[in-house]
Structure formats: C-alpha cells, structure tokens
N, C-alpha and C positions, 0 to 999 in steps of 0.2 A: 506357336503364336503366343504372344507372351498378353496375360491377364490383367490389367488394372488392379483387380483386385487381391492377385496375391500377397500383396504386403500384408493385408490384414488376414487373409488365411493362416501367413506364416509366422504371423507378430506372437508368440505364446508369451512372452514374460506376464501381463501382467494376471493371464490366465496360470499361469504356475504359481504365483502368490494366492489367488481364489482357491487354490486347490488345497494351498496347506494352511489355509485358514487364516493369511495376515494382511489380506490385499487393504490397505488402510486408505481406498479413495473412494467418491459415492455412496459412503456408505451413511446412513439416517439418522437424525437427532429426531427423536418424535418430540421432545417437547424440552422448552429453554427460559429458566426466567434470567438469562445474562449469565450471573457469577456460575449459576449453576446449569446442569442439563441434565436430560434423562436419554443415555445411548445404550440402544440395543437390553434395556428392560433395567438397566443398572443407574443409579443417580454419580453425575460424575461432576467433580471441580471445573468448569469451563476454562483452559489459562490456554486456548486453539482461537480465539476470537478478537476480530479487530473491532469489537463495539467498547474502542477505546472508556469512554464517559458514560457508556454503562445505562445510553438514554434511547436505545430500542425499545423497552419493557416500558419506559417512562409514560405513567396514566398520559401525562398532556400531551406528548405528542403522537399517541394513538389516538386521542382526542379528537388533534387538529386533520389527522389524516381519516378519521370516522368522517367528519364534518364537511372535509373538501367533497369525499365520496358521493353522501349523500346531495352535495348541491352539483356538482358537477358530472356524477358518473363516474365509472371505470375504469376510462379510456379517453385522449383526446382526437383519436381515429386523424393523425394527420400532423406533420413533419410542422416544428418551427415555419420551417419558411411559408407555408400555406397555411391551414387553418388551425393548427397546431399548438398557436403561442396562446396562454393565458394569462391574464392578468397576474395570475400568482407567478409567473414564470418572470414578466415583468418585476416583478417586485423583491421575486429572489437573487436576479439580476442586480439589483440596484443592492441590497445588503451585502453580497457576496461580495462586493466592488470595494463597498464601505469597509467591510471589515476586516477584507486583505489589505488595506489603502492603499486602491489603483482608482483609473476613473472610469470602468466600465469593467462588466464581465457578462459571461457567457455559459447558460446553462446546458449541457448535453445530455442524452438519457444514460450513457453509462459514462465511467469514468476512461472504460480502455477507448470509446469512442472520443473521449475529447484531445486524447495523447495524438489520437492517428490523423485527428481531423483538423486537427492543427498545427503538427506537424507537415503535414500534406499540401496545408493550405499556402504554407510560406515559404516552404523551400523545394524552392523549382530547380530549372536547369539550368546549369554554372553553377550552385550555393552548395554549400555544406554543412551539414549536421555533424557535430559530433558529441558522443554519446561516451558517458560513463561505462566501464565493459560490464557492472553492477545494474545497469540500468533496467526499468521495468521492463517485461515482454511488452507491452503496448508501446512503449518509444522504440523497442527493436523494430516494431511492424510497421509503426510510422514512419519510420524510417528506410524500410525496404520499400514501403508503396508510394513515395515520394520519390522526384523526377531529379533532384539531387545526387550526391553522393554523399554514403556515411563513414565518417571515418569514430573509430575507437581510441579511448585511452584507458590506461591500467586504474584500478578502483581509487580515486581518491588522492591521485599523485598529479599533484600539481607541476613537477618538472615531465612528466608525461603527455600532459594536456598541452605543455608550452611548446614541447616537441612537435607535436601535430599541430597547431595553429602555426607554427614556425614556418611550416612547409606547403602551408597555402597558399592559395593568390591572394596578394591585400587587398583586387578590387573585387572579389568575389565577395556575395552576401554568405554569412558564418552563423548560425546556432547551434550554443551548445545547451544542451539537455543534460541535469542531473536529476534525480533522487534528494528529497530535501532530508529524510529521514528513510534508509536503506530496508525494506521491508522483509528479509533474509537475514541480515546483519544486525538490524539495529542501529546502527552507525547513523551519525549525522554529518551532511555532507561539509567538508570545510569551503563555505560560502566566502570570507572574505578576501580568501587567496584566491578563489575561482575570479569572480567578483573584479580584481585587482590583473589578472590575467587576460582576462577576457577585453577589458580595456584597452589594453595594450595591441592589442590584437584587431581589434573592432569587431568582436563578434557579439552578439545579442544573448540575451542568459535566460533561459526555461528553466522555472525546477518546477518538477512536478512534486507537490508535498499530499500525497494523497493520506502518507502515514504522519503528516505532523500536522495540519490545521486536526486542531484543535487538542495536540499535543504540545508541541514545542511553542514559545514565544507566547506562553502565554494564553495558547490555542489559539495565537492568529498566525502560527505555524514559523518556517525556517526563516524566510529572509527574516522577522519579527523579531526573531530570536536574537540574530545578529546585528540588529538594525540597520538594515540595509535592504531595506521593502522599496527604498526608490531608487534602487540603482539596481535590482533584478525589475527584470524587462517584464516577464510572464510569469504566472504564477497557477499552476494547477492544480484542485482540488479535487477528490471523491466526496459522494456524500453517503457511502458505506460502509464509513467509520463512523466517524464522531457522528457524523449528522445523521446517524439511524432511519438510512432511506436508501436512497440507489439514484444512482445519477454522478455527474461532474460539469466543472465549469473551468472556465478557462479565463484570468482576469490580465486585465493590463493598460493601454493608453489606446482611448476610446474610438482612433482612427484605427488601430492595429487587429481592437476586438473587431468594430465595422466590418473590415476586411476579410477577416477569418469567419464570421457570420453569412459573407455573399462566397465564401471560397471552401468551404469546409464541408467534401461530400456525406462526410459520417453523421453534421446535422440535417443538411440538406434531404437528404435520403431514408431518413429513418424516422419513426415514429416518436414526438415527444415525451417527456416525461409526463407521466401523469400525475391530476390535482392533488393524489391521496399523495404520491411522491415528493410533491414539490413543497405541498404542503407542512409534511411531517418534518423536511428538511427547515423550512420556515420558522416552525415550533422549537426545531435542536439548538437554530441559530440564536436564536432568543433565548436561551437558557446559556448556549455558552455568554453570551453578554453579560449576563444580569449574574450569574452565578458559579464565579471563579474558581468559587470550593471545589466542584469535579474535578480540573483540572489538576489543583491540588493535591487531591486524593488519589489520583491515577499516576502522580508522579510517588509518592508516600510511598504504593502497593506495591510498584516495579523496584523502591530504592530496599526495600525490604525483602523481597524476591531475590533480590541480585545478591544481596550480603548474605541469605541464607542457601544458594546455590552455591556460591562460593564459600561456603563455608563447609559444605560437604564435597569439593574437591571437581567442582564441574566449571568446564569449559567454556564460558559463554562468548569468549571473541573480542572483540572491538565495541559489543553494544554498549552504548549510555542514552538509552534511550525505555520504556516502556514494552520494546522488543524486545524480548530476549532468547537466543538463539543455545542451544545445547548442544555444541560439535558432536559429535561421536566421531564421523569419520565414514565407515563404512557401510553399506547401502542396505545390505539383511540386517547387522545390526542393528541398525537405525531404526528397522522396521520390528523388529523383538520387542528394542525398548520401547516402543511406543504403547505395542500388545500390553507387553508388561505393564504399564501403566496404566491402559484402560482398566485391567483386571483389578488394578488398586487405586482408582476411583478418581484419576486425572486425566482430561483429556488437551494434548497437544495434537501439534502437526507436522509429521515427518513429511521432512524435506532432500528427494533425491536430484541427482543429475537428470535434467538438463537445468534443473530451478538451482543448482550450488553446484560449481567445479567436480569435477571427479576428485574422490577422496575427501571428499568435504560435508559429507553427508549429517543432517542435524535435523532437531526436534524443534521446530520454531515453537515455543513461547509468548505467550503476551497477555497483557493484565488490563484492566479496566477501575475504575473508578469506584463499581458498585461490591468488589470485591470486598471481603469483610476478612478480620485475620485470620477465622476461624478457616476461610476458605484456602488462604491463604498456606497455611500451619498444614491441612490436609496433603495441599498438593506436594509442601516441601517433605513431608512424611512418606509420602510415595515414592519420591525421587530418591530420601534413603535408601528405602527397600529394595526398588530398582537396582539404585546404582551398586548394592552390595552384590544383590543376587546376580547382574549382570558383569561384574568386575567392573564399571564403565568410568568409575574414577580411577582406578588405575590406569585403565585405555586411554583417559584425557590428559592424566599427566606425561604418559609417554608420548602423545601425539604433540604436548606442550613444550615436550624437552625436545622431541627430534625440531621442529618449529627454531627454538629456539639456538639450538644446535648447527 
C-alpha cells in the first residue's frame, strides 16, 4: 500500500548538501544594517538583498512603523473585506494609485497574493492568460488556480508572443502577464513591442514590476520607464523591496480594481496587512517622492558592479538592471562559489533549477542604494579570489563561447 509520505522520506538531495556542509537555504542572518550583515558569526557585504533604496534600516520609517504600532496594535485580526481595512490602508491605496498613474489601486498582505488573486479574479472560463516562460512563480500559480487556460511564450520574444495570441479565439477575453524587471536575469522586459502586440490582438497587459517600482522609471517602475503607464492595463507592485515592508497592491482603472476587490479570494480570505506594514510602506513612499537621490545612487552602485564584474571576466547575462545575475552554469558549482564567497566576506544567492533552466545555474547579485564603494570594492575583491581559486572565469568564458558558438 503505497505512503503519502514517501516522497519526503525519499527526497535526500537537500539532505546530502546539510551533510557536506553547503546546503545554502534557511540558513540565519542574526543581524543586518542593509549594505552589510552579520552570517553565521562573520560580518559579510550584503549584495543577496532586494532592499533596493536601502530604506528598511531608515530611522523614519521605523519611526512611522513604531507609531502605527503603538496606536493601533499588532494586528488588524480581520480580512479587507470585513473588519480589516484601515484608514492607513485607504490612504496607501490612494498614493499607490497616484504614483503609478492609474485611477485606483489595491493593497494585498503579500505581494505573491496579489499575482494569484488577480489573476484568479479575471480570467475565468473561455479566457486566457499568457505568461512570459520567465515569469514569477506567483503568476505561474495564478495561473494554474484560474478557471482559464495558460498558454506560454519563450522569454522576451515578441514574434513568440505573436505566435500564441495568433492562435486564439479573438472573441475570447486574453491577459498577458509579464515581469517588468526579470528578477533571475535582471532584464527588462521589452514593453513597447509587447505593448504594440498586444493591441493588435486585443488582449490586456499586467506586468507585474515587483523588482522595478522604485527602480526603473524613475522608481515609478517599467511602464514609467517607457512611457507608456497609460496603455499597460495593470500594474503590480511589492512592497518588500523598495518599500521596506511586506505586502503588494495591484493598480489600474478604478472599475477593474472594484472588481478584482469583490472577486479576489487571496484578499478576501486572508488577513490584512497590518498598521506597522502599511505604515512603514507609507513612510518609503514619501521618501521615494521627495528624494530622487536613492534612486540615483542604486542605479551608480549596480553601473559600477557591472563594469567591475566584467572586468574580471564574469558572466552576467542579459542584466541592465540593479540585478545582476553571475551564470556559472552548474548546480554544485554554483553552490562552492557561493561557500567560497561567504568565507571571503560576500554574501549572494545561489540560484538552482527549478528557479533557472537546467544548466543555467547563477549566483543572483543585487545592489542597493546605501551601498558605499568601500562595500562595494570588498565584494568585487571576493569575487577575484573566488573566481581565481575556483577557475569560474574561465568556465564563463567557455559557457560564453559555446552560447555564442
């Protein structure tokens, strides 16, 4: 009679990495002020973290999230749609809207909840979703628990995308979902041939920008970037980046948000964000407005990162973004140099299959604003070391040439 639970009795991979010492997941930051961290008793360069703007640590908006605390508690014990909504929630609402220019938006407690629960909300049965094959896991999910079907395109290839819209029904309702900034890659997505496809097609355009508000455009993220905020339909945010808090919203034209507000199990269902949340998110947003300079400065770190990785012979892809991704290639590899790198006082994040194609295995990379050069100069001094001790520039330039080959 066969078990439930053997899968997990028989699962040993990531028990065989615990065992020789390099399982590189769960594992504790006791303590972090942004650029830097302290793992496992060693002080290390933080360049593992998407607190883009570098404004988690920021006195004020621990400030604003001290202060929600104490006035409103810990907790608002109770879903949006019942007793749940607070004022602040209203209000974050109405910025969020403003600053993406749409006419309404929608705050959710996480960000992979707002992909699914809007997703979910809108495409029923007959419609179609389709998805970048890059796309986040939360629009993969959304898309598997929607009553829809989801069709796939190859990463970023617009005569791909045209193929599959090509071969739909044209009276079926159509969303496509991208990535406004590819959070693996780095890549930004090319919005105004999507944009201009999509058109043609009549299907509706989501991108979800969790990695570019308050990167790209300016930090009012991708359509921003490209100007074309009024011809992307939807537009979704996290606020676990820039906005040094937790949560996501979901922005657009104020009958479609209405709708996805009475239709969207993941808010309906769940517990709201709370004051100290929404709050802190409040304070972030107010600082991206008023004070450009981060932004600034997080673009400076990355363009200085990127000239000094490539200058010592490493791989970094397609990124031009804040991201940046370290191919290696292979999966233990992958996981050495990362070891190696902790030991010499960098911490990234090894990224294996199922998160990157097979054979594609990389050290995700990414910079922040509060970064300073000295922090900077450290981690590129690692990745010398590294990359000598491990041969991993030679390994990239051959993975470069067979590629190119």
């Amino acid at each position: 009679m066969a078990d439930l639970f053997d899968k997990a009795y028989n699962d040993n991979r990531a028990k065989e990495a615990m065992d020789l010492g390099v399982y590189p997941y769960f594992r504790a930051l006791s303590d972090t002020e942004g650029a830097v961290a302290r793992f496992e008793g060693r002080e290390v360069v933080m360049i593992g973290s998407n607190n883009y703007l570098g404004l988690t640590t920021d006195p004020r908006v621990r400030e604003a999230a001290t202060e929600a605390i104490q006035r409103y508690g810990t907790s608002v014990t109770g879903s949006r749609f019942l007793n749940g909504t607070l004022e602040l929630h209203l209000e974050l609402d109405r910025r969020l809207a403003k600053f993406v220019g749409k006419e309404a938006a929608l705050t959710f407690s996480t960000g992979y909840q707002t992909n699914v629960g809007t997703i979910t909300a809108l495409v029923q049965k007959g419609d179609y979703v389709i998805i970048d094959k890059d796309d986040h896991a939360s629009i993969v999910d959304g898309c598997m628990m929607c009553r829809g079907e989801m069709k796939r395109f190859r990463h970023s290839d617009i005569s791909s995308l045209e193929d599959v819209l090509s071969k739909l029904p044209a009276d079926a309702g159509k969303l496509v979902v991208v990535d406004g900034v590819y959070s693996m890659g780095g890549d930004i997505a090319p919005l105004p041939q999507i944009v201009e496809i999509c058109k043609r097609y009549g299907a509706r355009i989501m991108v979800d920008d969790a990695h570019g508000i308050g990167v790209t455009g300016n930090g009012r993220g991708t359509a921003a970037h490209f100007g074309l905020t009024d011809q992307v339909d939807l537009i979704m945010g996290t606020f676990s980046k820039s906005f040094a808090s937790i949560g996501g919203f979901i922005a657009g034209d104020a009958r479609v948000v209405h709708y996805i507000q009475h239709h969207a199990r993941s808010l309906i269902f769940s517990a709201a964000l709370t004051a100290g949340q929404a709050a802190a998110a409040l304070k972030a947003l107010d600082i991206m407005e008023t004070e450009p300079e981060h932004v600034e400065s997080l673009w400076d770190n990355a363009e200085y990162m990127r000239k000094g990785l490539h200058k010592l012979g490493y791989n970094t892809g397609k990124s031009n973004t804040p991201i940046i991704p370290i191919i290696i290639g292979e999966d233990f590899r992958t996981v050495i140099a990362w070891h190696a790198l902790i030991d010499e006082g960098v911490y990234t994040n090894p990224v294996l299959p199922p998160g990157v194609p097979t054979g594609s295995s990389l050290l995700r990379t990414s910079y922040m604003a509060t970064h300073k050069k000295e922090h900077l100069d450290r981690a590129l001094h690692g990745f010398e070391v590294v990359g000598e001790r491990l041969d991993l520039v030679t390994l990239n330039n051959e993975l470069e040439g067979a590629a190119t080959g």
